[in-house]
C-alpha positions as CSV (number, residue, x, y, z in Angstrom):
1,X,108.1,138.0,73.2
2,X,106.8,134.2,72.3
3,X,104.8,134.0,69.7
4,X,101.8,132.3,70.1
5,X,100.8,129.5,67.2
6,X,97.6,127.9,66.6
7,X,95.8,125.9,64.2
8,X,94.0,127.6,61.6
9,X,91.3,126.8,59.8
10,X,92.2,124.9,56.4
11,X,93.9,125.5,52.5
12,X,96.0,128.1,52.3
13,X,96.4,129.6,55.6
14,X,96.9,126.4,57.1
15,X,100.0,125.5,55.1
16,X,101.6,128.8,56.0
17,X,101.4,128.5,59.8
18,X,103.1,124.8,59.2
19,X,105.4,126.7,57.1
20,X,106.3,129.2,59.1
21,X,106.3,126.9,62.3
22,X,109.0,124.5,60.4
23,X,111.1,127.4,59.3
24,X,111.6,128.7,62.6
25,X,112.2,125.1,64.3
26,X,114.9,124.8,61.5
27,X,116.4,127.9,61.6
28,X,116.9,127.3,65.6
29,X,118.1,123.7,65.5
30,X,120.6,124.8,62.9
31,X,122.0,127.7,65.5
32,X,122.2,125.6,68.4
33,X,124.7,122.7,69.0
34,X,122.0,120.7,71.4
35,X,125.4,121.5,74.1
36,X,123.7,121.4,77.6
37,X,120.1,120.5,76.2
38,X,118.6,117.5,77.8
39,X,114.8,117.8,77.1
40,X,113.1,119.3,74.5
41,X,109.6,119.8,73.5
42,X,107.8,120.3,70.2
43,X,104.1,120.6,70.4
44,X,102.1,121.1,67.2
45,X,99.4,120.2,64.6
46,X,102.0,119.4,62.1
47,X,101.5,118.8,58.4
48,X,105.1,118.4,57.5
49,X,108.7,117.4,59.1
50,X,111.1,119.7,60.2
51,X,114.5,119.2,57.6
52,X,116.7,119.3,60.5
53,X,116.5,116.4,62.8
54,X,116.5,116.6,66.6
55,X,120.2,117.3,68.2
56,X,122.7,114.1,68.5
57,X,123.2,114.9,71.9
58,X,119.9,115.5,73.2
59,X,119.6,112.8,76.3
60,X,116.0,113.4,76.5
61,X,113.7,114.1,73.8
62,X,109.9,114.5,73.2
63,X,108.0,114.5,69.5
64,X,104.6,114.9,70.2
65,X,103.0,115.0,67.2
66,X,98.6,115.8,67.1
67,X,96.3,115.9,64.2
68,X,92.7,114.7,63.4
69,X,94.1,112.3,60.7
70,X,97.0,110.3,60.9
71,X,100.7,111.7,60.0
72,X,103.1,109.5,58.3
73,X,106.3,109.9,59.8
74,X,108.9,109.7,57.3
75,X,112.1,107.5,56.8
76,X,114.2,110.3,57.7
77,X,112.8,110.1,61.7
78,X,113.9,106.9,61.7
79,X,117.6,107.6,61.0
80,X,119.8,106.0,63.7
81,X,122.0,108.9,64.2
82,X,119.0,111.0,64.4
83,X,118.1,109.4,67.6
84,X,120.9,107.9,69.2
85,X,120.7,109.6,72.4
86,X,117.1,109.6,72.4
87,X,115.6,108.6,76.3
88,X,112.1,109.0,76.0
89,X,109.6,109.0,73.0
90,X,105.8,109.7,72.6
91,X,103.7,109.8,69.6
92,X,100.4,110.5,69.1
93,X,97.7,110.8,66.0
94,X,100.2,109.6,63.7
95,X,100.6,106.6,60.9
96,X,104.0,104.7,61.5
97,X,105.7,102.4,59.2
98,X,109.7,101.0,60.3
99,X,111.6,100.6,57.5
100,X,113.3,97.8,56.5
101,X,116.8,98.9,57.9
102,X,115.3,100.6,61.2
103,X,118.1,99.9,63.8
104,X,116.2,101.3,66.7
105,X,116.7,103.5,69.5
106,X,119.6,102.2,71.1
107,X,119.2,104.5,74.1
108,X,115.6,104.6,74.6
109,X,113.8,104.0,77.9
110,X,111.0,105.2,77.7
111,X,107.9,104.7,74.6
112,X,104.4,105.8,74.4
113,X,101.9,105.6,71.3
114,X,98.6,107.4,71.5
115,X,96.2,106.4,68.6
116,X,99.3,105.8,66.3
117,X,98.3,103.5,63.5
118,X,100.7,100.6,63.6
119,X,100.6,97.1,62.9
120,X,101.7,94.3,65.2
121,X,104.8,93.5,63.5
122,X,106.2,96.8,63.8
123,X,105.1,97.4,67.4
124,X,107.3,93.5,67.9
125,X,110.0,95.2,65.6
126,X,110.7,98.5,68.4
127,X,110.1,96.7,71.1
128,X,113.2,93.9,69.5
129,X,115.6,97.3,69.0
130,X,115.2,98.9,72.0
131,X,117.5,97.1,74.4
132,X,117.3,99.6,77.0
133,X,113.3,100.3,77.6
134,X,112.0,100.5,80.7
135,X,108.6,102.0,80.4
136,X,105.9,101.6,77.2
137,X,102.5,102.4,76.7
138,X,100.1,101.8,74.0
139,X,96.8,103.0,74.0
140,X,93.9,103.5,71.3
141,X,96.1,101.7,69.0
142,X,92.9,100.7,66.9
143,X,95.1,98.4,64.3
144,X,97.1,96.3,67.2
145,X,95.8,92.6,67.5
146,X,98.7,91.4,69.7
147,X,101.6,92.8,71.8
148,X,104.3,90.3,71.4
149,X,107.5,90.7,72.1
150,X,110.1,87.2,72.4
151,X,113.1,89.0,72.6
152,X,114.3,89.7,76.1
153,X,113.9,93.0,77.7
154,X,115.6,92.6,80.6
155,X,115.0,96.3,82.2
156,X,111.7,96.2,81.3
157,X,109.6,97.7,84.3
158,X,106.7,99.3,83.5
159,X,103.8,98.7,80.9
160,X,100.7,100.9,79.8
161,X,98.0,99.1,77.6
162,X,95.0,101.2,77.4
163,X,91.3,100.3,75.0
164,X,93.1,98.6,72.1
165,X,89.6,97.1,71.0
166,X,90.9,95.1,68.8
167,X,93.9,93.4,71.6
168,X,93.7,89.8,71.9
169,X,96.8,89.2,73.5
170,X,99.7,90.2,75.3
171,X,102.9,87.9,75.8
172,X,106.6,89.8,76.4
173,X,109.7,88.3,77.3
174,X,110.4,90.8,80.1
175,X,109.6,90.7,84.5
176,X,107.6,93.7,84.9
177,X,107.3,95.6,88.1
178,X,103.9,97.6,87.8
179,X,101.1,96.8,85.1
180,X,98.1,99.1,84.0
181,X,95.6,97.8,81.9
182,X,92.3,98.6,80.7
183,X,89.9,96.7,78.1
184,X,88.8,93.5,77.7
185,X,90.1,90.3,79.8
186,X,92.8,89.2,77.3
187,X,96.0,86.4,78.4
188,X,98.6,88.0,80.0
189,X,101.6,86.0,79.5
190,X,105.4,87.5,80.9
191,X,109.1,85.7,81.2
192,X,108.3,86.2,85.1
193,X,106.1,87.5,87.2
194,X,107.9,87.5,90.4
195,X,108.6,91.3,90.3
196,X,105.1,92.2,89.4
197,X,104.0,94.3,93.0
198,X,101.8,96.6,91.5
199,X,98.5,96.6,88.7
200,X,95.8,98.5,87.9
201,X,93.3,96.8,85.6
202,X,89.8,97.9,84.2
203,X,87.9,95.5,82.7
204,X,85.3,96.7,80.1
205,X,83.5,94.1,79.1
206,X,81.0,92.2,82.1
207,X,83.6,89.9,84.8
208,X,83.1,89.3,88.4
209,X,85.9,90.7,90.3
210,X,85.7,88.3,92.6
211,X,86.1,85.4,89.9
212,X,89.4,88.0,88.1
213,X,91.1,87.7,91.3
214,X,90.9,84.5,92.7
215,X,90.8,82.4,89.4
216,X,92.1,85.2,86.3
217,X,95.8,87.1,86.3
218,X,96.3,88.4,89.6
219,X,96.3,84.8,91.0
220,X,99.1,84.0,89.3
221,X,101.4,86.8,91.0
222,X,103.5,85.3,94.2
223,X,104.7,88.9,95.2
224,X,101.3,91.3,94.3
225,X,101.2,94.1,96.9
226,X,98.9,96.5,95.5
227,X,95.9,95.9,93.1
228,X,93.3,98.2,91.8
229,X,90.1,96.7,90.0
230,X,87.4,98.1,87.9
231,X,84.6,95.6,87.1
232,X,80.9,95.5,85.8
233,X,79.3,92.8,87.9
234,X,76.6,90.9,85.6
235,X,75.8,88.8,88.5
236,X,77.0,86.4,91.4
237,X,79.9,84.5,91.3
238,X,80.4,81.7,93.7
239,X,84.3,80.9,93.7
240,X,85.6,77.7,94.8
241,X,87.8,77.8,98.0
242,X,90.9,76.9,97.7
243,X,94.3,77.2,99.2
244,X,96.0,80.2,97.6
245,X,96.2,83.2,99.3
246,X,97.7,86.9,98.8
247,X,100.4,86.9,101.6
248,X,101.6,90.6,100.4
249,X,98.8,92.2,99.4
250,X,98.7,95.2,101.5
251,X,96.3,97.2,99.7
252,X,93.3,96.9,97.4
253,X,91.1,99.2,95.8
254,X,87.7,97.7,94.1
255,X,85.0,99.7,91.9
256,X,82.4,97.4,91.0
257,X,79.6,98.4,89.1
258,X,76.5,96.6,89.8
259,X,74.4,95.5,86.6
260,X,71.6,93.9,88.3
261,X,68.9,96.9,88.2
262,X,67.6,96.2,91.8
263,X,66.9,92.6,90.5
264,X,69.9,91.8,93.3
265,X,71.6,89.1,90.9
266,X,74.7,90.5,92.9
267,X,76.4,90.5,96.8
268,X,79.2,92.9,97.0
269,X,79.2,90.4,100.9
270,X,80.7,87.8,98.7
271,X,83.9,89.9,98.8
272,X,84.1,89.3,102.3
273,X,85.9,86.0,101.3
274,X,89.0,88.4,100.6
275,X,89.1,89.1,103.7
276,X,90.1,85.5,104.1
277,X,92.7,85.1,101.4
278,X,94.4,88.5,101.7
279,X,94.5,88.4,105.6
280,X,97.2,91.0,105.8
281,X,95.4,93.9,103.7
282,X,96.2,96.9,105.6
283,X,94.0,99.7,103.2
284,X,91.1,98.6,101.7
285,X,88.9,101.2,99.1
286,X,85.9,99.4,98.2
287,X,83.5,101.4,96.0
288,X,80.0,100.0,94.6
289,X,78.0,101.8,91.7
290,X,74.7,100.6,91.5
291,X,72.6,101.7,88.8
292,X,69.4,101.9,90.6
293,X,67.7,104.7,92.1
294,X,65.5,102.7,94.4
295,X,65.8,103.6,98.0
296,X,65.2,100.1,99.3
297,X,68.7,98.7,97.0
298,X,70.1,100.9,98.5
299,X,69.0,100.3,102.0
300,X,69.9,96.3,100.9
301,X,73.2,97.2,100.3
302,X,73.8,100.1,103.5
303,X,72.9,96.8,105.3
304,X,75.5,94.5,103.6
305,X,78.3,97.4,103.9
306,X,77.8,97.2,108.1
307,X,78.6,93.5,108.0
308,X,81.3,93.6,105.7
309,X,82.8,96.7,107.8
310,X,82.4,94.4,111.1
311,X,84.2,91.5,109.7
312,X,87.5,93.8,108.2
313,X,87.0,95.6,111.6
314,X,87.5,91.7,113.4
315,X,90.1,90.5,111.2
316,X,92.3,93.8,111.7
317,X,92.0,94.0,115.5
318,X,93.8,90.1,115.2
319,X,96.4,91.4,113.0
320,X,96.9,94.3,115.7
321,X,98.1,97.2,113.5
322,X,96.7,100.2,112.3
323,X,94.9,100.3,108.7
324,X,91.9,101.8,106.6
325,X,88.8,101.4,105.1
326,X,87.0,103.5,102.6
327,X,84.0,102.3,101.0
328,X,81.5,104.3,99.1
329,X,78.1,104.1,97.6
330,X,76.9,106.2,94.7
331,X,78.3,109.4,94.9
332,X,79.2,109.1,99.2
333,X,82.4,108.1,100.4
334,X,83.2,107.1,104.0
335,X,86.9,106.8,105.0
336,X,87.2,105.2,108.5
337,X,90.8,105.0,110.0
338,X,91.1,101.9,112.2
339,X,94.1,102.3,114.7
């Protein structure tokens, strides 16, 4: 049968589940030649390092390392032939410092750090050594200023940034495909942005949607097909008109949050002008939170909702082909199928 581990307490019994856990991850790594094996697992509140590193030939490995305060990983983790058939790496609640000699992970594709305390240099210096990555994620990395990264990564695909409060910038040398991002509106700056078809952003701090798309980062992306966008609406934005339009965006997801209090310093209507420069949208989700528990905001904005419905319904019967529209309020959501 399995055993069963858990995290005790503290002191003594503490150190001899990590103990005993290590012992038996050793004593298995050293009976197995890693023949056949391509994933592996190790899930646990660790203290310490297993002495035997993971097998050369594992093709896809995962060190998932938890614990309330940070875990230096030591040199030895960072041993090239330790990892040289490593695919896919995620770390999380733990303190990471390269070495001077790191040679990185020559087959890696795929990187994730969770809360890992890391300065910017060394999040440049993995980025620089793994030729091969195609996916990375960084998320409550509280240390990490900037994500920069000059060195081509020419597979590059896919890219994860999630609340790094202390992120003021982002600039790779890669041509993503798909982008999620959530914090506070920082530049975005890639090689290209020609590939870029899909994002998901959630902006934390107060930014008109309306204003994000047309004037911020997704302007600036020829081919966008899909966006998702989470905003807290401070108040109206008026956007100039201008000539740019979405050609491929097929379909577009809003939440906007409301911050006027029933004071109506917002018009989710205004977003009927992306009707007019996405004219080929084919699903539209279009949620509005509003903070107020007056019935006549409310009623104000069941009203808006019917015009904005009529005008997608207009522009969709021009485009003659089938599409959807969901739009909620509060906690209701309507999905109307339009064929």
């Amino acid at each position: 049968m399995r055993k069963t581990y858990f995290k005790p307490s503290t002191g003594y019994y503490r150190f001899l589940r990590d103990h005993e856990f290590v012992t038996r991850v050793n004593t298995v790594l050293r009976q197995h030649s890693g023949t056949g094996v391509e994933r592996m697992e190790i899930k646990f509140r660790l203290h310490s390092w297993p002495k035997v590193a993971f097998f050369r030939a594992l093709a896809y490995g995962k060190k998932w390392i938890v614990r309330e305060e940070p875990y230096n990983l030591t040199s030895q983790f960072f041993n090239p032939s330790n990892g040289s058939h490593l695919q896919c790496l995620e770390l999380m609640a733990v303190s990471l410092h390269l070495p001077s000699d790191f040679k990185g992970f020559l087959n890696l594709k795929s990187l994730s750090l969770v809360d890992v305390s890391i300065t910017d240099e060394d999040v440049e210096c993995m980025l620089s050594k793994c030729n091969l990555l195609e996916f990375f994620e960084i998320s409550y990395c509280r240390m990490v200023t900037s994500i920069r990264m000059l060195h081509p990564l020419n597979r590059f695909k896919h890219l994860v940034v999630h609340i790094c409060p202390k992120l003021q910038e982002i600039e790779l040398n890669c041509s993503p495909t798909t982008l999620k991002y959530a914090g506070a509106v920082v530049p975005l700056i890639f090689a290209s942005t020609s590939r870029l078809k899909n994002i998901d952003v959630v902006i934390l701090t107060d930014q008109s949607a309306l204003s994000y798309i047309v004037t911020g980062f997704p302007s600036t992306l020829p081919s966008l097909e899909t966006l998702t966008l989470l905003c807290y609406e401070p108040e109206r934005t008026i956007v100039p008109e201008g000539h740019f339009k979405f050609t491929y965006l097929r379909n577009l997801g809003l939440e906007l949050v409301m911050c006027d209090y029933g004071i109506r310093k917002t018009d989710f209507l205004d977003y009927a002008y992306l009707l007019k420069i996405a004219p080929f949208l084919e699903t539209l989700e279009l949620h509005v939170v509003n903070p107020s528990s007056d019935p006549r905001v409310k009623k104000y904005h069941d009203a808006k909702y019917q015009i904005f419905r009529s005008l997608y319904e207009q522009q969709l019967s021009s485009l003659n082909h089938g599409a959807g529209i969901a739009v909620g309020f509060y906690d209701h959501l309507s999905l109307y199928s339009l064929r």
